[in-house]
C-alpha positions in Angstrom: -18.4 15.6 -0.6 -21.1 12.9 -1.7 -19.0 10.2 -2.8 -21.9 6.9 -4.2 -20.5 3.5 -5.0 -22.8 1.6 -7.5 -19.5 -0.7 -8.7 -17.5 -3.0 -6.4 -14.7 -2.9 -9.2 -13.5 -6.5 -7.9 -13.3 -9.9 -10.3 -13.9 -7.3 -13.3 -11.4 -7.8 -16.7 -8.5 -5.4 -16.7 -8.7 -2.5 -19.1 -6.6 0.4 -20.3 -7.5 3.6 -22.8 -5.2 6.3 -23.9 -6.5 9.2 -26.0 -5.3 12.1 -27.3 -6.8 15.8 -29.2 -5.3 18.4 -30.3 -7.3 21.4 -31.9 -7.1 25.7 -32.8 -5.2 28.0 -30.6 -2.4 24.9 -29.9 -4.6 23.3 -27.7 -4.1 19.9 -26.6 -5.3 16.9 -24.7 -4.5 13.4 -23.7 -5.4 11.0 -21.0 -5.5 7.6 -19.9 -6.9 5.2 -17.6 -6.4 1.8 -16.4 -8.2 -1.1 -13.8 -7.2 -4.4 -12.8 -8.2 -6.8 -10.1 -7.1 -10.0 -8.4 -9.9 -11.3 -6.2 -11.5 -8.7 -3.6 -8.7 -6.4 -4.4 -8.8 -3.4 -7.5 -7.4 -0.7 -8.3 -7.9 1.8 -10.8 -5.4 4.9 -12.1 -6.5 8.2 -14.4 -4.8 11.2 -15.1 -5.0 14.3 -18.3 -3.6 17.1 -19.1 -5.3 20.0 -21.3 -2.7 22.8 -22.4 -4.2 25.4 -24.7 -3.2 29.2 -25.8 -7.0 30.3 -25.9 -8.0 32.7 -28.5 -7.1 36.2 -27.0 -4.5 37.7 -24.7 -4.1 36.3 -21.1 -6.2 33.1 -21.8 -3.7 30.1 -21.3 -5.3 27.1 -20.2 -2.7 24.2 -18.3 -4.5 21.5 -16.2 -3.2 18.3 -15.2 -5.3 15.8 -13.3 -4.6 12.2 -11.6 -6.8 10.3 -9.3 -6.2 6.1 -8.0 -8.4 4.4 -6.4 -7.6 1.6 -4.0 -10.2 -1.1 -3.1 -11.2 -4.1 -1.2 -14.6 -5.8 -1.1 -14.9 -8.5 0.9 -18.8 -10.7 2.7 -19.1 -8.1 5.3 -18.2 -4.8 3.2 -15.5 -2.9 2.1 -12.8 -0.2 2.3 -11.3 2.2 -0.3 -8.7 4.7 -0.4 -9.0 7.7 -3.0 
């Protein structure tokens, strides 16, 4: 895996987003996200889920996703834990 890093994610604002779809076939969607950080520490959350009934027989569609992220940045570098 090539993981690059262009954002330190400390002494940014906190921020939050929820959203949410639905559409044909039942299909649905909704996911949210949110950062904070206190000094050289951050840490940012995300998850979704995706549930649909597809359009023909044997098509069903269920994913769920969540990923945090667990950072400090300091004057000689930094260390994260996905």
């Amino acid at each position: 895996m090539i993981n690059i890093v262009l954002k330190t994610g400390a002494n940014l604002p906190s921020s939050a987003r929820v959203s949410a779809s639905v559409g044909s076939f039942r299909y649905g969607d909704g996911s949210f996200s949110a950062n904070t950080s206190s000094g050289p520490w951050a840490v940012s959350v995300y998850g979704s889920v995706i549930s649909s009934l597809g359009y023909r027989q044997n098509n069903v569609l269920n994913q769920q996703v969540g990923v945090s992220d667990f950072r400090y940045t300091g004057d000689m570098g930094g260390a994260y834990l996905t």
